[in-house]
C-alpha positions in Angstrom: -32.4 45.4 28.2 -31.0 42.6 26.1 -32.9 40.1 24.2 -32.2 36.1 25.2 -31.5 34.0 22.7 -33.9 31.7 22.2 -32.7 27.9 22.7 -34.1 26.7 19.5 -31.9 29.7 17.9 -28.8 28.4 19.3 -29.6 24.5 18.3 -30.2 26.3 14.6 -26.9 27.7 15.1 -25.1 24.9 16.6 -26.3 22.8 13.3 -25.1 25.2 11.3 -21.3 25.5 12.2 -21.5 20.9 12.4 -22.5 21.8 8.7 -19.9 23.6 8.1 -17.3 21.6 9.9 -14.8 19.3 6.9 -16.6 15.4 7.8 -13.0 13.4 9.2 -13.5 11.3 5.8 -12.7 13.5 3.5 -9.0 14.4 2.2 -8.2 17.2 3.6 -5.2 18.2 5.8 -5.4 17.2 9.7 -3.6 17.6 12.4 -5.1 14.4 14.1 -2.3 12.0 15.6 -4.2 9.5 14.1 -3.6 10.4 10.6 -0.2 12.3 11.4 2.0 10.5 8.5 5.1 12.3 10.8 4.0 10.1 13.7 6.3 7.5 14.6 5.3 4.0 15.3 6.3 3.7 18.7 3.6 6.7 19.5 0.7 4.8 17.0 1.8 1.0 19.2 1.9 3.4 22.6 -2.2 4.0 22.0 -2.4 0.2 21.5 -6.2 1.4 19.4 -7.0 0.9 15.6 -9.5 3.1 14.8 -12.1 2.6 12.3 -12.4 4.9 9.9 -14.5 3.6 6.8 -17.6 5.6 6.1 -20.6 4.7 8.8 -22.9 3.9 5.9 -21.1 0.8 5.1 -22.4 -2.8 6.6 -20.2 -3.8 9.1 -20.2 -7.7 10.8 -18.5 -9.0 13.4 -14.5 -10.2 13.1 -14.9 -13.5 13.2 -17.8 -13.9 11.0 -15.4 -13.4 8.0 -14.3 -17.2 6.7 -11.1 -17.4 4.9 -11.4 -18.4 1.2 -8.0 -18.3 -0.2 -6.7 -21.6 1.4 -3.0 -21.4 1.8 -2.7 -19.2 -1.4 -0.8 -16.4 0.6 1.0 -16.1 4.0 2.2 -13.2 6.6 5.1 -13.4 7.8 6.5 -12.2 11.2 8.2 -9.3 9.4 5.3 -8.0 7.7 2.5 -8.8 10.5 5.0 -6.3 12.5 4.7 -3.9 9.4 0.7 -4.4 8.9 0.0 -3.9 12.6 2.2 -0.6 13.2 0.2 0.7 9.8 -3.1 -0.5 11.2 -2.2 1.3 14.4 -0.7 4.6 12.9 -3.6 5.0 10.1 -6.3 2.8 10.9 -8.7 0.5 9.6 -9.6 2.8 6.1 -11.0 0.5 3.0 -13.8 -2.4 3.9 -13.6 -6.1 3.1 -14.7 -7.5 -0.4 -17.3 -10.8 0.8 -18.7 -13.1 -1.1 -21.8 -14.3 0.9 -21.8 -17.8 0.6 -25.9 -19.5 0.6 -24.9 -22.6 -0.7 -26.6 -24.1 2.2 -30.3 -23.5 2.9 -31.1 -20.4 5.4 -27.2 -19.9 5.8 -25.3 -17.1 4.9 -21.6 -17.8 5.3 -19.1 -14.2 5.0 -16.4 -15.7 2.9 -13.5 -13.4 2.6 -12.3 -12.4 -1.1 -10.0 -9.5 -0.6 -9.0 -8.8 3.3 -7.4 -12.3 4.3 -4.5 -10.6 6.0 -6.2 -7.6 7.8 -8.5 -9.8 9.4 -5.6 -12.3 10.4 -3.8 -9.3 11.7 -6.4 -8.0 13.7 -7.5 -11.3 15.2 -3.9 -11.8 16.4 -3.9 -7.6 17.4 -6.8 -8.7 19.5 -5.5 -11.5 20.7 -2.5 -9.8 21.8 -4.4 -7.3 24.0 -4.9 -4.3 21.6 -7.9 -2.8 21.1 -9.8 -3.2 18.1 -12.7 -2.3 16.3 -16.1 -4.6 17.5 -17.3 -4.8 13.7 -15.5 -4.4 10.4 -16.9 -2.7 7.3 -17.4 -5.0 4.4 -18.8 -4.9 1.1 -20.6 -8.5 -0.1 -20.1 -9.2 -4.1 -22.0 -11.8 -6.3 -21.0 -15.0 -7.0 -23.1 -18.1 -8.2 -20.7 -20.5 -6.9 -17.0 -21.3 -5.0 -15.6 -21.9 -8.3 -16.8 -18.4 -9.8 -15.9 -17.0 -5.8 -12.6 -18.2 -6.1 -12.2 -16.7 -9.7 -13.4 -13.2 -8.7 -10.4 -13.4 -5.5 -7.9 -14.4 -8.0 -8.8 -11.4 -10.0 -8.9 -8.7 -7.1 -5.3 -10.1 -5.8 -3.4 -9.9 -9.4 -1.5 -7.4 -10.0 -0.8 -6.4 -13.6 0.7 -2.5 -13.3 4.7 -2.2 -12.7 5.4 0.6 -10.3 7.2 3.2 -12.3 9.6 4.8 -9.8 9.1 8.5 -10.5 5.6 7.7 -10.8 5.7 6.4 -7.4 8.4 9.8 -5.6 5.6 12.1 -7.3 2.9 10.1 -6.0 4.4 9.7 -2.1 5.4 13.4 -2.5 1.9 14.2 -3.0 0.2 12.2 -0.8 3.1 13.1 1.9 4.4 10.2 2.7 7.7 9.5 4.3 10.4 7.3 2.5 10.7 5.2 5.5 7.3 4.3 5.1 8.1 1.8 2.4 10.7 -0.4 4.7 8.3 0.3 7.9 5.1 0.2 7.3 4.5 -0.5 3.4 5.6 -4.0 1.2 6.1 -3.6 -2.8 8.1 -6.9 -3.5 8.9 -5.3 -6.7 10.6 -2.6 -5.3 14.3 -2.0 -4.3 13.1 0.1 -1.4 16.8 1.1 0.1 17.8 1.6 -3.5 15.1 3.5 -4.7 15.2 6.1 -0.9 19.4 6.4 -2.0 18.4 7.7 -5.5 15.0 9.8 -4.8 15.3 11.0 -1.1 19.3 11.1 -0.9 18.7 13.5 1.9 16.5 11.5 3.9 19.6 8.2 4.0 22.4 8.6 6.6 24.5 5.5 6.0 27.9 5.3 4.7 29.3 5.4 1.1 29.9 1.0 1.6 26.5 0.4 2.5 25.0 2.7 -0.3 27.4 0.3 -2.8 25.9 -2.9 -1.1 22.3 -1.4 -1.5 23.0 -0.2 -5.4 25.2 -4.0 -6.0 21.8 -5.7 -4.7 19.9 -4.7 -7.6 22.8 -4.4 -10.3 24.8 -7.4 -10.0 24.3 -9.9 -12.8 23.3 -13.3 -12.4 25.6 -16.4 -13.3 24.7 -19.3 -14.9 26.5 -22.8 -15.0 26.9 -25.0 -18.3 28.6 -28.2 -17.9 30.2 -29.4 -21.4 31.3 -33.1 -22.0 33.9 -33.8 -24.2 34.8 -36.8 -26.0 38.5 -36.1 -25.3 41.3 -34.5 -23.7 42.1 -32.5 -27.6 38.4 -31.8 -27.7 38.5 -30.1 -24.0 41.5 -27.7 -24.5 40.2 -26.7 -28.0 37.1 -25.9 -26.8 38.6 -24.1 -23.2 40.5 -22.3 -25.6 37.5 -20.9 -27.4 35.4 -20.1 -24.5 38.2 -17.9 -22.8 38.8 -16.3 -26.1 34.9 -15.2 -26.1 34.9 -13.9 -22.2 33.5 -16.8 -20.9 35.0 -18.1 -17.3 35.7 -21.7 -16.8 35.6 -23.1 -13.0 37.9 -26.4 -13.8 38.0 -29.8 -15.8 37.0 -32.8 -14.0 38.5 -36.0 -16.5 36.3 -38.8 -16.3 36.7 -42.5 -15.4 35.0 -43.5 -18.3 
């Protein structure tokens, strides 16, 4: 006759294998659609759900408790709302706010908002626009003694003093398995030639024809022109000088005489 298991042996055992089980915040390799960085965006925008991710121990507050600080210091355009909300969707919320908990006033404690300005716009207009969205964000409050010294410490988080060194950045996507069109979709370095930069790392990954690879390379390449305008006191002055400039390279648009 065989033994039962007792039920506090299989709650033992049952806590055993959740121990053993990789916690969904650590790097390792999933095969969650979520975190799928082969997903397309029209699947991540078809479950219309940012998901929050950040670690549970973190405090977390409701959207609009979070008070812009920043002013009119940075904006989001249409183009790269579109790019921040298909991220948001296909990755989800990942890395808390940075607060600064304002108790200038007595017995009020005011969330104001030193890095995070254009998550939490994005998600109040995702919201807004009927997708769903996480009830409370994670945030982390830093010290400040003032607004002046606030203001300071957001200036500091938002400036950026590292160049991106291309095949810094290949090895670094390569690693972290990222696609190319990731960076023209769904990522925004300024700095950055994007279609360039795909043509001369991930040739394999660009179907477009040898004219538009020429356009993308001539974007970056082409040198600038500046305009000098030189008076002269006369007509002998103007061709003598003409004559010089064209012998050095130099282009000359036209002469316009004066009236005098």
């Amino acid at each position: 006759m065989s033994k039962k298991k007792s039920p506090s042996a299989k709650t033992a055992k049952l806590s055993s294998d959740a121990r053993r089980k990789p916690s969904p915040l650590k790097l390792v390799k999933t095969s969650s659609p979520e975190l799928d960085a082969t997903e397309s965006v029209a699947e991540g925008i078809e479950r219309r759900t940012v998901v929050d991710r950040v670690p549970p121990e973190i405090p977390r507050w409701k959207l609009d408790d979070f008070l812009p600080l920043q002013g009119k210091l940075k904006k989001l355009t249409e183009e790269n709302y579109i790019r921040f909300r298909d991220r948001l969707l296909a990755r989800g919320f990942r890395v808390p706010l940075f607060v600064w908990a304002d108790r200038t006033e007595p017995r009020i404690m005011r969330l104001r908002l030193l890095d995070g300005h254009q998550r939490t716009s994005t998600l109040r207009r995702m919201r807004d626009e009927g997708f769903t969205v996480p009830a409370k964000i994670a945030a982390v409050k830093l010290e400040a003694r003032d607004e002046i010294e606030a203001k300071d410490l957001l200036l500091s988080i938002i400036s950026q003093f590292g160049e991106i060194d291309k095949q810094g950045l290949f090895d670094f996507m390569k690693e972290a398995q990222l696609e190319p069109a990731e960076l023209e979709t769904m990522l925004r370095l300024p700095e950055l030639n994007a279609p360039k930069f795909v043509l001369e790392y991930w040739p394999e990954k660009v179907s477009v024809s040898s004219h538009e690879k020429k356009r993308a390379v001539a974007r970056e390449e082409s040198p600038k022109e500046f305009m000098l305008i030189v008076t002269c006191k006369d007509e002998a002055e103007q061709s003598r000088l003409s004559a010089e400039l064209l012998d050095r390279g130099f282009k000359l648009s036209g002469t316009v005489a004066s009236a005098g």
